[in-house]
C-alpha positions, 0 to 999 in steps of 0.5 A, spaced: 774 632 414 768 638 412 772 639 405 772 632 404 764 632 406 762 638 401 767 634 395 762 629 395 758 633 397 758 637 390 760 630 386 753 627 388 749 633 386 752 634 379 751 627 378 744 628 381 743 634 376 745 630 369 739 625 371 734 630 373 736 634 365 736 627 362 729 624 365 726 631 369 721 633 363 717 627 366 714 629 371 711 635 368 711 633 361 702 635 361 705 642 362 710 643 356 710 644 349 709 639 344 715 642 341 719 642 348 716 635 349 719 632 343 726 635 344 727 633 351 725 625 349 730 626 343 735 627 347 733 622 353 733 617 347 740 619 344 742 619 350 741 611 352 741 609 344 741 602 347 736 602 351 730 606 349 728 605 342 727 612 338 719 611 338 718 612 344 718 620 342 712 619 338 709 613 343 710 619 349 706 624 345 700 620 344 700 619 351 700 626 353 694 628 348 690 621 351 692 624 357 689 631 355 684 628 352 680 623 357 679 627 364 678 620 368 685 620 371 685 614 377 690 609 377 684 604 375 683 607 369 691 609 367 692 602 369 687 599 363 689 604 359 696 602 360 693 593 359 690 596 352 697 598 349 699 591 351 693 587 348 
């Protein structure tokens, strides 16, 4: 019974493993490269072809640099920045 725990177990954490190196890199990516940035969006976006539209590399990279440029970062005025990218 232990085994058979420690299987799924494993089996869960390699799944768990394939999603953190498809979608880790945005919950730290103020922290790397632009050139590193681009890489893990390319490959989130060859990933999911039918999901996720091959602009979204640019449209990530502008929201780090609006991110680096504006020092206000409440949750009101990331909302509004957001509201204006919907207008």
């Amino acid at each position: 019974m232990v085994e058979c725990l420690i299987v799924e177990l494993c089996k869960r954490l390699n799944a768990c493993s394939g999603l953190h190196k498809l979608f880790g890199f945005m919950t730290d990516f103020e922290s790397l490269t632009l050139d590193d940035l681009q890489k893990c969006a390319t490959h989130l976006v060859e990933s999911y072809p039918d999901d996720i539209e091959a602009s979204f590399v640019d449209e990530l990279v502008q929201f780090k640099a609006i991110l680096e440029a504006n020092q206000d970062r409440t949750i009101t005025h990331m909302n509004g920045l957001l509201e204006l990218d919907g207008d």
